[in-house]
N, C-alpha and C positions, 0 to 999 in steps of 0.2 A: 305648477305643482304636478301637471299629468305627465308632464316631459321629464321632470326631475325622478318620475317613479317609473318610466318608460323608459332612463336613460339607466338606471342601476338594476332593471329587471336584463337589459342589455349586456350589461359589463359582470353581471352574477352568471348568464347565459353562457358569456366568452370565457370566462373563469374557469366554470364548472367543464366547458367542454374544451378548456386546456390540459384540466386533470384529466379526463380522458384520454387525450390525444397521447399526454406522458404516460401515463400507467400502460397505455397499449405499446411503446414504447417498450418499455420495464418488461412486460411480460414478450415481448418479440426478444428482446436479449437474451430473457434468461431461456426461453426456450434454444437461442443458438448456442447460448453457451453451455449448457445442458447437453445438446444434443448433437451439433456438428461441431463446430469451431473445435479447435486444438486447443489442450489446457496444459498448465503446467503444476502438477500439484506434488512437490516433492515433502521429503521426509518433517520439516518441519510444520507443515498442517497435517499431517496423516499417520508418520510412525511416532512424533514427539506429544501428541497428547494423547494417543494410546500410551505410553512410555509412563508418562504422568500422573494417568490412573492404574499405572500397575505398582506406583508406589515412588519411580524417580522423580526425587527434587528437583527443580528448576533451578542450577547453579551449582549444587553442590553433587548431584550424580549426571546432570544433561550438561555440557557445555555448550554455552550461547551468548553471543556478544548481545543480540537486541535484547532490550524489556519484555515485562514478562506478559501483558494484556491479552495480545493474539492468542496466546498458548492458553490463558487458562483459560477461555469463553469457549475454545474448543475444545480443552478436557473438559468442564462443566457440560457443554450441553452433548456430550460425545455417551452416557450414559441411556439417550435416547436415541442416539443415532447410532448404533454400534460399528456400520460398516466406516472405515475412519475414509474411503476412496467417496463413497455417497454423503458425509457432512461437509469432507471440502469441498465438494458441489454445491450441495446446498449453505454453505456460508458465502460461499463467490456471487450465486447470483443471487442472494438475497441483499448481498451488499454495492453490487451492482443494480439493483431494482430502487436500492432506496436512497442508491446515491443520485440517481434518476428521477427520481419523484423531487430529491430536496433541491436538485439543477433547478427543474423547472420552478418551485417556489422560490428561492431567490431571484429569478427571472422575474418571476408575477411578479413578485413583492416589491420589488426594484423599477420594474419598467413595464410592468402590464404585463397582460396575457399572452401577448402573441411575443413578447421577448421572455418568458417564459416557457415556450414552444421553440422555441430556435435554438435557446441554452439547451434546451433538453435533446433536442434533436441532434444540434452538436454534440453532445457528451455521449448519444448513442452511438453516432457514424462513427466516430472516432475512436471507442472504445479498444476497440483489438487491436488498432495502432501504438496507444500508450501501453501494452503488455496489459491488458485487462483479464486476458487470457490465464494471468499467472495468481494465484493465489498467495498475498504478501503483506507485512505490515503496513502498505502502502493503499491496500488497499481498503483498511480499517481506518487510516487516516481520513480518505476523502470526505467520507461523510461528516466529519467531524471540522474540515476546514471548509465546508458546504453549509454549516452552518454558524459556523464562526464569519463569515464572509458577507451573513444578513445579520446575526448577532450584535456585535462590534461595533458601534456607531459612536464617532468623535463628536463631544458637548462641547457647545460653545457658554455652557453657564458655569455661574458663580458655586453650584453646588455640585459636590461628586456625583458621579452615576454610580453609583453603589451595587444595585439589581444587577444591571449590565455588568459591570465588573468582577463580581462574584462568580457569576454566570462562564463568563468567557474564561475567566482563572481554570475553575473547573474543567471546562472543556478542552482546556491546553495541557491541564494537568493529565488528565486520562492520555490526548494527544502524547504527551512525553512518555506514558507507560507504554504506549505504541512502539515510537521510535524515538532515538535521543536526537537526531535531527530535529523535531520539533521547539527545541531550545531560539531556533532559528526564527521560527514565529513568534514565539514570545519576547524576545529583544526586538524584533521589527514591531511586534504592538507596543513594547511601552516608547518605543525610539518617535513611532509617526502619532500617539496619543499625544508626547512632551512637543511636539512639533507643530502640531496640530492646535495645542493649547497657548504656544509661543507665538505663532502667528496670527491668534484671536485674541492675545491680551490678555491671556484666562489668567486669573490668580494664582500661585503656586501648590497653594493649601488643598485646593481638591484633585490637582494631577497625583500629588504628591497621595492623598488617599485612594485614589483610583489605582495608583501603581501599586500600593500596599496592599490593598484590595485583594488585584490581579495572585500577586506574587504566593497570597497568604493561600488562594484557592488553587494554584495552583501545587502549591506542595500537600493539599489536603490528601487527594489519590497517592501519591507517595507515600507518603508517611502512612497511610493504612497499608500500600501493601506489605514494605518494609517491615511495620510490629506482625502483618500477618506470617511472612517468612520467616521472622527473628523467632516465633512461635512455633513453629513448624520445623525448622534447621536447628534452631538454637544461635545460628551467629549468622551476622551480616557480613562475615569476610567476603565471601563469592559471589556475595550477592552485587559488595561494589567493587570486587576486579572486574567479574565480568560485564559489570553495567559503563563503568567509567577507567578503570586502570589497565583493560587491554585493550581499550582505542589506542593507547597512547606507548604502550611496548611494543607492539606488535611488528612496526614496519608497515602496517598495511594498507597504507596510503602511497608504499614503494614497491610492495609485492603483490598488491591486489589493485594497482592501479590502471583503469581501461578507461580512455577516452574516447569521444565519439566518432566513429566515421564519418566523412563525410557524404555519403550515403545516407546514413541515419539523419544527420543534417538535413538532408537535403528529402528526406522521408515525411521530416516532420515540420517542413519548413509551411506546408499552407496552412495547417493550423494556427501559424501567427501570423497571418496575415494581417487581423485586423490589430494586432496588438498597438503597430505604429499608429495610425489614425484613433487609435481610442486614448493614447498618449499627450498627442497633439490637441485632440477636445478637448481632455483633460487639465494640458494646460494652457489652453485659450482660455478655459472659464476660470482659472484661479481668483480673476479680482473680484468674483462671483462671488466666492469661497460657497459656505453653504454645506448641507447636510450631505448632498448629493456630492459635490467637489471631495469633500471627505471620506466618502465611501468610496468614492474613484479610484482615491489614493490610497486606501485602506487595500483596497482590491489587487494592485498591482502590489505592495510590499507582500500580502500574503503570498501571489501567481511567484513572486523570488523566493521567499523562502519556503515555501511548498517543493518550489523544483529543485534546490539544494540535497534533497536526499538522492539525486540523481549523482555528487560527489562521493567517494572516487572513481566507482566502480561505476560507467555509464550502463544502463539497462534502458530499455522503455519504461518496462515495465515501475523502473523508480520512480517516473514520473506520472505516476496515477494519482495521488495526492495533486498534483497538480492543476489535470484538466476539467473538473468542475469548474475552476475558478474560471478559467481560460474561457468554457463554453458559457459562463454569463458575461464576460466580456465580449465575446465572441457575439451571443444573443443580443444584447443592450445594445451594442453598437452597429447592429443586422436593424433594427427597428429606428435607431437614429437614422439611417442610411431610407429607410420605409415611411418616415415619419409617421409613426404611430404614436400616439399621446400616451404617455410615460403614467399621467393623472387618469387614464381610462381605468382602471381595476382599481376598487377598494382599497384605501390603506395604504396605496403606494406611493411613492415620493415624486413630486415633478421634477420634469428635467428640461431642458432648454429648446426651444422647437425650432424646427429647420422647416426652410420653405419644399415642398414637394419638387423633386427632380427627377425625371424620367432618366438620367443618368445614372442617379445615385439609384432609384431601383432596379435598372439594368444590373449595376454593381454587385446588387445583394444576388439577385437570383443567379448571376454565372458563379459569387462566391458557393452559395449554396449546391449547384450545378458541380463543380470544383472537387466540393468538400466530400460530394456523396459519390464522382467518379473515383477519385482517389483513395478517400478512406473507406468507402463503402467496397472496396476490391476487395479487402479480409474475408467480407461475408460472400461476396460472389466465387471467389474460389474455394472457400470450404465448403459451399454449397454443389458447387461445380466438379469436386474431388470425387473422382474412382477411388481413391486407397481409404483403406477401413481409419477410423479417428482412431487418433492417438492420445495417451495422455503423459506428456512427457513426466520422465524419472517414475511411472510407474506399469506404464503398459511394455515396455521390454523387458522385465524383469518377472512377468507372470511365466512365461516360460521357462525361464532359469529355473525358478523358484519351484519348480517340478521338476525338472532336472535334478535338482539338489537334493531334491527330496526322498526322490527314487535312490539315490546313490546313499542316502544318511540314515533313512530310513523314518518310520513319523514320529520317532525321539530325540534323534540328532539335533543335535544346537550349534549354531554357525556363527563366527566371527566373520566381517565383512571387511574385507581392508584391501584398498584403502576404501571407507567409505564416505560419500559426500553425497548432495544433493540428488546423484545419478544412482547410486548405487543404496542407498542406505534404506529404502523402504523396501528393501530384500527382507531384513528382517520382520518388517510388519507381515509382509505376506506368507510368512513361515512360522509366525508368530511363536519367533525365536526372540527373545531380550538377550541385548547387548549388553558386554562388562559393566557393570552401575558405576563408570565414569564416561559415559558415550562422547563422545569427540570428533568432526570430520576430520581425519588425520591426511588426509589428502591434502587440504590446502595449505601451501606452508606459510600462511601467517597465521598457523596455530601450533606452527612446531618450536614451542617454547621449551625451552630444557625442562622446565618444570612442570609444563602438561605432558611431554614425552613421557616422563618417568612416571607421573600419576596413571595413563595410558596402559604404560609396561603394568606396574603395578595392578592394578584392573584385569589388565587379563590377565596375571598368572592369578590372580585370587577366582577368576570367572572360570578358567581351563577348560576352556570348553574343546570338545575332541576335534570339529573340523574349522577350516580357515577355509573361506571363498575368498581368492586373490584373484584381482583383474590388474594384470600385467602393465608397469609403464603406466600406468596412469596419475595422471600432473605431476609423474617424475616421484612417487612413492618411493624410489630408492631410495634416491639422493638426499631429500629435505628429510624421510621418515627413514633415516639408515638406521637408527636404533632400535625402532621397532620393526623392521625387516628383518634386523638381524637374528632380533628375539624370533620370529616366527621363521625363521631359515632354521636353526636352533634346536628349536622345539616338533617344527612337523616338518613331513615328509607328503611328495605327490601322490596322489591317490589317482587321480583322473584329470581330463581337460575335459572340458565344456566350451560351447560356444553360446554368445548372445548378439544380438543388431548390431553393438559396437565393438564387436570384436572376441578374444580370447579369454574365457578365464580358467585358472587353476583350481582345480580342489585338493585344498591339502590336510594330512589327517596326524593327528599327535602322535607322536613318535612312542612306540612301549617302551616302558620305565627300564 
């Protein structure tokens, strides 16, 4: 009895001083990313939900292929954050902080304390490598597939998991108002739930209410936001062009297609290290089957389709969503390798035990050795750095944005063309509003005949007296000849300026 209350004042101890270890964790990041690390915070966390409280629709005056979730949690809470440069700060590492804390609790929850310390540790090192730096729909995902990942758990019984299933629908459905990529998770859950149910013999009747379940909660979040827009716009036409009918015209899967170097490859290659050996456990224990065998496999269909948003366009950064999953695979199988008892923490599930090998914890400590000289470089050279922090798409444009201002005067209202992620939080910091149809007209898998002329249209209703043109950029002539043409047309040079990347034009309306 004294050993059974001296063994869980132990494993309450190891617990308690794993949330520790994580939270210290959370707040070391968010101080680097806060404070050194390079960040990426362009126009759509910082000019498009200022945009949003000044009155632009989402779809019908702002054009944007993603859902609408990221945008409006940032105009809602942008009311008390006014500076929109300081909220996307503060949403980056608070969502990095708590993507941190939930690492580590799928860790505990799963395999104990100290595989809950290693997930999290992982997810820290490696952070700046997956583009953590960049503020993205990807990165609202993570938490959400961090815990769908403890969530989620395949029944071997006769009756639906109801609770569970409501639950996860819900949380896929917000998921899909993230990004439509999440459609990917939800097929791989009812695909490994019907699989899962197949190879236990399960009945049909309650896969088949679990899948109805999922489906039902997940169109719940939709369908609110949609009656909310429909209320707001009056129609849902733009709501589902731009959600689902210009994937699919665009080309942009031909014109915005980038695959990965092999560099990058070879960047991100020791982060999967342990992925093969956690494969091969995985399916050594299949004749096991079991709770744990289940979540294994649950694990790995989420780590695929979590990293699908990484198609077409490869970024790191898309693969944020990803590496939570990755660092509890990474952690679980660091402790298999340590043989640390799965059954030590509260509540957590057992796992198969391996005999102690001075090998196998060599293993672990050079992986970890490995993972911190490698990925841990991010923070050694931003730490290391002479040059003052940048913040990309918004720190070279502070000086423009005075420049322009002296030339316009503090009334002057500016059209930015072409603008795209580099250029377009010109306007925020001149807190000038753009024609009420905003468009990156830069990239030409948005130079649709039909958004051209909405465009055109926009600015002549907008006429606003100056054009800031950044010359040659992603080839603005050629794909946007139409609207070049109009503003060749309409205005005349005023002045050049200079900015970090080069040349830009100021140009001024022509008198009537």
């Amino acid at each position: 009895m004294v050993h059974t209350i001296l063994r869980k004042s132990t494993l309450c101890s190891r617990t308690v001083l794993g949330w520790f270890i994580s939270l210290g964790l959370a707040i070391a990041q968010a101080l680097a990313y806060c404070y050194v690390l390079t960040l990426s915070l362009g126009p759509r966390v910082i000019l498009q939900p200022w945009l949003m409280r000044q009155g632009y629709l989402l779809y019908e005056h702002i054009a944007d292929e993603h859902p609408p979730l990221m945008y409006l949690l940032l105009s809602a809470v942008q009311p008390f954050v006014p500076d929109g440069l300081v909220l996307a700060k503060i949403a980056l590492i608070s969502l990095i902080g708590i993507t941190t804390l939930l690492t580590f609790w799928a860790g505990q929850h799963t395999g104990g304390w100290l595989a809950g310390v290693c997930s999290a540790f992982f997810f820290a090192i490696w952070s700046p490598v997956f583009g953590y730096g960049k503020l993205w729909h990807e990165t609202f995902l993570a938490p959400l597939y961090t815990i769908l990942l403890v969530q989620w758990h395949p029944s071997s019984s006769h009756h639906p998991n109801l609770r569970s299933s409501l639950v996860t629908g819900f949380l896929l459905g917000l998921a899909l108002l993230v990004k439509q990529h999440a459609i990917a998770v939800v097929l791989g859950l009812v695909l490994w739930n019907a699989f899962t149910s197949w190879r236990t013999h399960r009945p049909v009747r309650p896969l088949l209410v679990e899948t109805a379940s999922i489906i039902l909660a997940t169109c719940l979040p939709i369908v609110v936001f949609t009656v909310y827009h429909l209320v707001q716009a009056g129609t849902i036409k733009n709501l589902v062009f731009w959600n689902f009918t210009f994937s699919v015209v665009n080309n942009y899967t031909e014109l915005a297609a980038l695959p990965p170097s092999m560099a990058q490859i070879a960047g991100l290659a020791p982060a999967y290290c342990l992925l093969l050996p956690f494969i091969v456990h995985w399916w050594a224990s299949r004749e096991n089957g079991g709770a744990t065998w289940g979540r294994a496999g649950w694990a790995l269909t989420l780590l695929a389709a979590s990293s699908l948003t990484a198609y077409p366009r490869f970024g790191f950064f898309h693969l944020q969503a990803s590496l939570p999953i990755l660092a509890w695979l990474s952690g679980t199988t660091l402790t298999r390798f340590l043989n640390v008892r799965s059954c030590e923490a509260s509540g957590c599930e057992a796992a198969q035990q391996t005999n102690p090998r001075p090998l196998l914890i060599g293993m672990a400590c050079s992986l970890m050795l490995l993972w911190t000289l490698h990925a841990g470089a991010s923070y050694y050279r931003a730490f290391g750095s002479d040059q003052p922090r940048k913040v990309w798409e918004y720190t070279d444009l502070i000086s423009l944005a005075g420049q322009v201002r002296q030339q316009i005067g503090p009334t002057g209202c500016i059209y930015v063309f072409p603008d795209d992620e580099g250029t377009a939080n010109l306007y925020y910091l001149m807190r000038c509003r753009p024609p009420k149809f905003w468009i990156p007209t830069s990239y030409p898998w948005f130079t649709l005949d039909m958004l051209t002329l909405e465009t055109i249209q926009a600015l002549e209703q907008a006429s606003p007296e100056w054009v800031v043109y950044f010359p040659e950029r992603w080839g603005i002539e050629q794909h946007g000849q139409e609207i070049w043409t109009y503003v060749q047309d309409e205005y005349q040079l005023e002045t050049q300026l200079s900015w970090a990347e080069g040349q830009v034009w100021l140009l001024r309306r022509r008198p009537d």
